[in-house]
VMD Tcl script that draws the C-alpha trace (Angstrom):
set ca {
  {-46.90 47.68 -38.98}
  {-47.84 47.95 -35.19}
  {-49.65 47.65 -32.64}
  {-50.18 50.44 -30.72}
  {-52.22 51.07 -27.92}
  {-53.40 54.67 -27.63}
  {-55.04 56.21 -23.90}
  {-56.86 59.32 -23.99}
  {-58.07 60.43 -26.65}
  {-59.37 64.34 -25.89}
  {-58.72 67.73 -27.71}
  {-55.19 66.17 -28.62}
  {-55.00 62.57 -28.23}
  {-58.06 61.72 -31.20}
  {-55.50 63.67 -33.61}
  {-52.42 61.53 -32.87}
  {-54.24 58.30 -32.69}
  {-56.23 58.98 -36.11}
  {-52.71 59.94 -37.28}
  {-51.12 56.38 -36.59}
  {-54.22 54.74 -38.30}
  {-53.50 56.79 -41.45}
  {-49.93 55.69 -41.52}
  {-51.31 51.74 -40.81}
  {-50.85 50.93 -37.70}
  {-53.17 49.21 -35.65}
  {-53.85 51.08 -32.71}
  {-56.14 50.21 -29.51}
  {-57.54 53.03 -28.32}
  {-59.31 53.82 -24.44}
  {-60.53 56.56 -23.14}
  {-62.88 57.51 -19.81}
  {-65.07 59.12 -22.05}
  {-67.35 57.14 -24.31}
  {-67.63 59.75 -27.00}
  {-64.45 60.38 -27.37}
  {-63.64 56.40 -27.61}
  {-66.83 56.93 -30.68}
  {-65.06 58.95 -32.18}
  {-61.30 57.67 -32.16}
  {-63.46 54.24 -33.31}
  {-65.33 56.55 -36.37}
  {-61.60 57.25 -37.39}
  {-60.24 53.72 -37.65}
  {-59.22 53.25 -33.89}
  {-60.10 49.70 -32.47}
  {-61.70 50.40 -28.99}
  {-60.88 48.97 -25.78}
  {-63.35 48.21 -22.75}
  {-59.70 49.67 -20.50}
  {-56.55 51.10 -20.28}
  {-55.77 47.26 -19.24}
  {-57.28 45.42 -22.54}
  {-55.68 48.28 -24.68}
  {-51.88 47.44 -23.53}
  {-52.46 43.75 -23.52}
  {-50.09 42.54 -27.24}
  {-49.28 45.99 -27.93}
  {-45.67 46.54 -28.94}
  {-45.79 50.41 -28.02}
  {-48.06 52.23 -25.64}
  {-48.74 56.19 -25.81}
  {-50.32 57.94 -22.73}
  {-51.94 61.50 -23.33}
  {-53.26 62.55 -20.02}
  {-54.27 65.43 -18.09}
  {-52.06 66.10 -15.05}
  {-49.33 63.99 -13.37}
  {-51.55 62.37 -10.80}
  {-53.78 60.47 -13.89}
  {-50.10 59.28 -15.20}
  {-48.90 58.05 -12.08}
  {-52.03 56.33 -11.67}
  {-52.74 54.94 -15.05}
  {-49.36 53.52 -15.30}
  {-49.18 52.30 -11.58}
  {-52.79 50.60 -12.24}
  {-53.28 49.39 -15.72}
  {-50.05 50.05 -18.00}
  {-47.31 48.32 -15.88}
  {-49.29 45.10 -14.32}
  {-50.63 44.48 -18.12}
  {-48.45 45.80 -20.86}
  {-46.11 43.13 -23.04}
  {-42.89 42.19 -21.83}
  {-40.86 44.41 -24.01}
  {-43.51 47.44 -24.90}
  {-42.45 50.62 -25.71}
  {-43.53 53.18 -23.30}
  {-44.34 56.81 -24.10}
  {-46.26 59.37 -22.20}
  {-47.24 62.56 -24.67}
  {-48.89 64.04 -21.57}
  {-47.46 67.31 -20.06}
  {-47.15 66.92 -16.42}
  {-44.41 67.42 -13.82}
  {-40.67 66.66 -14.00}
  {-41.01 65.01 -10.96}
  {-43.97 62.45 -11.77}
  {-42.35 62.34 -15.53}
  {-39.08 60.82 -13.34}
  {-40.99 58.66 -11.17}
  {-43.30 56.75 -13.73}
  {-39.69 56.43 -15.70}
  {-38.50 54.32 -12.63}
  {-41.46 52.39 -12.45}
  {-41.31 51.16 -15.73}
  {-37.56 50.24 -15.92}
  {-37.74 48.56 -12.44}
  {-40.07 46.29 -14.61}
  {-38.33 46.34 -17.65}
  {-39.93 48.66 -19.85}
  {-38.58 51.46 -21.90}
  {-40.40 54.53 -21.47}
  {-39.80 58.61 -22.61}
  {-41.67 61.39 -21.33}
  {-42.48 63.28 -24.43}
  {-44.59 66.45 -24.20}
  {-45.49 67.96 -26.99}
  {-45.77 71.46 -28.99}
  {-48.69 72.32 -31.84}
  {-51.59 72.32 -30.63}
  {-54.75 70.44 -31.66}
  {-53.82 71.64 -35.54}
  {-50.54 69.81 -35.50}
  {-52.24 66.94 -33.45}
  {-54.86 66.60 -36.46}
  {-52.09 67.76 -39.05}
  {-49.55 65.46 -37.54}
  {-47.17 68.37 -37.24}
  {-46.11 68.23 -33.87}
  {-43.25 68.91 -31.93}
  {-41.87 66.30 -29.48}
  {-39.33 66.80 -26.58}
  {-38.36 63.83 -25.62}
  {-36.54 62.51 -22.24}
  {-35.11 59.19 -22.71}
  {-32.50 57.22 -22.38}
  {-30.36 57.90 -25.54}
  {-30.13 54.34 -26.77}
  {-33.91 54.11 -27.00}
  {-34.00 57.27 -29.25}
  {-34.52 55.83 -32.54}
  {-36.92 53.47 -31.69}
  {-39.01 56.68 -29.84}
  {-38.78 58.71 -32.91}
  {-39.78 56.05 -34.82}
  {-42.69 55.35 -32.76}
  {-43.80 59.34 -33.46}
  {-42.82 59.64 -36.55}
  {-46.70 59.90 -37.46}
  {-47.51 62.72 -35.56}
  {-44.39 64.61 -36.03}
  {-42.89 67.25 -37.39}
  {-40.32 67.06 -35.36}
  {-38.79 64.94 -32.31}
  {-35.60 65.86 -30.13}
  {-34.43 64.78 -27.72}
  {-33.95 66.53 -24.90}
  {-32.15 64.54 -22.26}
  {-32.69 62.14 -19.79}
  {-36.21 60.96 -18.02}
  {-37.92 63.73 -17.35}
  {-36.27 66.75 -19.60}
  {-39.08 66.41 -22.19}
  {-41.27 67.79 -19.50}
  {-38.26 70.72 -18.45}
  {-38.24 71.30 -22.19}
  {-41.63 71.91 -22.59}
  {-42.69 73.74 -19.53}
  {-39.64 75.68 -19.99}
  {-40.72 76.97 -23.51}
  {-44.41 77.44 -22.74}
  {-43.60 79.87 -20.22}
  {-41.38 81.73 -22.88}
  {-44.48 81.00 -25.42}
  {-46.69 82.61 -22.79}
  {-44.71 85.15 -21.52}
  {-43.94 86.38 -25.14}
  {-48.02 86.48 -26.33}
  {-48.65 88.88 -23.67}
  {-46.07 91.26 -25.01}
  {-47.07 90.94 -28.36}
  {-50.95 91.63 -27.38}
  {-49.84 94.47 -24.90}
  {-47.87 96.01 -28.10}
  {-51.29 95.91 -30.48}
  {-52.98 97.66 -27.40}
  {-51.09 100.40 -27.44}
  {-50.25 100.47 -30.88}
  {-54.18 100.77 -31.46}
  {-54.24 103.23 -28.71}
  {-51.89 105.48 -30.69}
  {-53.85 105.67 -34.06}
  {-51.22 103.15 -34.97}
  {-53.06 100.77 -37.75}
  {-52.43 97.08 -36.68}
  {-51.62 96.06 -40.49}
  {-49.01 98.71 -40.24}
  {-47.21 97.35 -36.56}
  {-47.35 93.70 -37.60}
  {-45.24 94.82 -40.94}
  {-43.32 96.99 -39.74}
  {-42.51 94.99 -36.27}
  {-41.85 91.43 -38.23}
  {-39.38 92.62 -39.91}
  {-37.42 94.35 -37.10}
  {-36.24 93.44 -33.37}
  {-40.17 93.10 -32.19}
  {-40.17 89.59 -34.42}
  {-40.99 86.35 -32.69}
  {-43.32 83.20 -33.33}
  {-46.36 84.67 -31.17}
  {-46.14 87.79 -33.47}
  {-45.46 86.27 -36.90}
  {-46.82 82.33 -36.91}
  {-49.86 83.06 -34.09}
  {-50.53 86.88 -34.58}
  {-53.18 87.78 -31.87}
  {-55.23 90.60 -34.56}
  {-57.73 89.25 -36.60}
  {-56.48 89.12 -40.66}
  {-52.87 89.25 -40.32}
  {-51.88 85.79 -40.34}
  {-54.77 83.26 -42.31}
  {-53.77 80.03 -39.75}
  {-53.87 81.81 -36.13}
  {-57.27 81.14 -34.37}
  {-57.63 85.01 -34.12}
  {-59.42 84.57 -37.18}
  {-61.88 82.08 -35.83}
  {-62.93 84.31 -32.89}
  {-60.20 82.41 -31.05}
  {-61.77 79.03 -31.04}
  {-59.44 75.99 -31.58}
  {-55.66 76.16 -31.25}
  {-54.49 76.21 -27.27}
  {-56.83 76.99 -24.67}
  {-56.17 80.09 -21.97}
  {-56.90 77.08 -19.34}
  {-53.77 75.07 -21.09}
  {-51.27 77.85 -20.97}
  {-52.33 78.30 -17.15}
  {-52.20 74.70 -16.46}
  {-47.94 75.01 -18.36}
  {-47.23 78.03 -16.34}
  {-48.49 76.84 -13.34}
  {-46.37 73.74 -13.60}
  {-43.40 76.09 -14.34}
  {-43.84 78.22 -11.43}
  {-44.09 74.78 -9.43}
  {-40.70 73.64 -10.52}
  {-38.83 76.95 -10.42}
  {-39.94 77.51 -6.47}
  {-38.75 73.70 -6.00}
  {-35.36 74.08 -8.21}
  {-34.74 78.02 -6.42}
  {-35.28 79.31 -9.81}
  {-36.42 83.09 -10.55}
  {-38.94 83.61 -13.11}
  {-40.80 87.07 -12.35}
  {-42.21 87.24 -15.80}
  {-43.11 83.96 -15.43}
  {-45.01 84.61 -11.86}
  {-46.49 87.48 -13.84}
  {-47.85 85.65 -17.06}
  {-49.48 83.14 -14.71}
  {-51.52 85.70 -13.07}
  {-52.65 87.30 -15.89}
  {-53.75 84.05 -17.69}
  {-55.83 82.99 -14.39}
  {-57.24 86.68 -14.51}
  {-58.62 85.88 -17.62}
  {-59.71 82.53 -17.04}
  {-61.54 83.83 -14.08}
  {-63.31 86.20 -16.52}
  {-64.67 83.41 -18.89}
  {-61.59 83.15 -21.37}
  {-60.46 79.65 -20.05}
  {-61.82 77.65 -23.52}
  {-60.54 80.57 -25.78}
  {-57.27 80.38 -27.51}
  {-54.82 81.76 -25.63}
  {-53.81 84.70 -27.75}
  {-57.26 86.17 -27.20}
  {-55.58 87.35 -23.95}
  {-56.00 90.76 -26.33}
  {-59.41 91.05 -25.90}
  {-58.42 90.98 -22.56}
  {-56.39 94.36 -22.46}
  {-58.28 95.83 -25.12}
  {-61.45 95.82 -22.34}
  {-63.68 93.82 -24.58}
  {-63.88 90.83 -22.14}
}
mol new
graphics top color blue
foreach p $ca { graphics top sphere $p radius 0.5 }
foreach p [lrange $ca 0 end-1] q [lrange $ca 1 end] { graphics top cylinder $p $q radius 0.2 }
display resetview
């Protein structure tokens, strides 16, 4: 078994870190926030007073951080100066290629492996240990990486090289976000025209209108038992998540020349909604949104 050291441990990281407990790992756990660190040490975790006492003898290291700036900053300051000659590096967060590449160079200038590896689930498949990794490494590290994830994963690819975990997932939550809107916008109307939401949802899963957002995540209450729409939206991936992705997508499409009008478009309606209160709510409940009932 190993030793892994585990930092941040919010909304997603307590899932994955409980997760390599139950598979028997020892794992050293930090996080800014003191009740999160209570609870990651209520689930088996062994808590650490810093990032810096966490990575000290751990044989692989797992970041899960908000934004590219705490990345940078955490590996600059305590993961790099402190971490085991020989750790295994990986940083779950979802941030921007061009921190993702940076840290990466950091870390090999010093000897360390690392992977950005972003992942797909949400906080079920964090708690589940379903998730979905894209991973940007260097390929001969690979099957130590999916090794390393194996716990919390469904299922780990890999992508490319340092940073196209990050490409890979912005890249998909803008399609993820991009396609929810449709689907919601098509209930609207559909409800609009006396048609009976049961009725769409059968009739469009099973022609062209099919798609995850519609069949796996349905936005109507009762259609599909695991989608938060059945929990008044609470749980699954926040509206303030989903901005956060697109945002980063519209950041690297107007640095790579990229056009993503749909994408532009999806962003603003997301922040519209934020704006109205909806930040915390799933982000399928963007349909309450065009229905008028937010």
């Amino acid at each position: 078994m190993s030793r892994i050291a585990f930092i941040g441990l919010g909304n997603m990281g307590a899932g994955m870190a409980a997760n390599q407990v139950r598979a028997g790992h020892t794992v050293l756990a930090f996080d800014l926030s003191e009740a999160a660190l209570s609870r990651a040490v209520g689930q088996g975790c062994v808590g650490a007073a810093s990032a810096a006492e966490a990575v000290r003898n751990a044989e692989i290291i797992v970041t899960m951080l908000p934004a590219g700036q705490h990345v940078r900053a955490v590996y600059a300051d305590q993961v790099l100066p402190h971490a085991e000659p020989g750790a295994l590096l990986i940083d779950a967060s979802t941030i921007d290629v061009e921190s993702a590449r940076a840290v990466a160079g950091q870390a090999e200038s010093k000897g360390f492996r690392f992977a950005d590896a972003p992942v797909s689930g949400g906080t079920a498949g964090a708690e589940a240990g379903t998730l979905a990794f894209m991973v940007g490494c260097r390929e001969t590290d690979f099957a130590d990486i999916e090794q390393a994830l194996a716990p919390m994963s469904r299922v780990t690819i890999r992508a490319g090289e340092h940073g196209a975990g990050q490409a890979a997932k912005i890249c998909n939550n803008m399609l993820l976000g991009i396609s929810m809107i449709g689907v919601c916008e098509a209930f609207a109307l559909a409800e609009k025209l006396d048609l009976a939401p049961e009725r769409f949802f059968e009739i469009a899963s099973r022609s062209s209108g099919q798609c995850w957002s519609l069949t796996s995540y349905a936005p109507w209450p009762g259609l599909v038992d695991t989608a938060p729409s059945n929990r008044n939206y609470e749980g699954g991936f926040a509206t303030a998540m989903m901005l956060k992705d697109l945002k980063l997508a519209q950041e690297a499409a107007a640095k790579a020349g990229a056009s993503t009008p749909l994408g532009a478009q999806a962003q603003a309606i997301y922040a519209l909604y934020d704006r109205l209160g909806g930040g915390g709510r799933d982000f399928s409940a963007i349909l309450q949104m065009l229905r008028g009932e937010i």
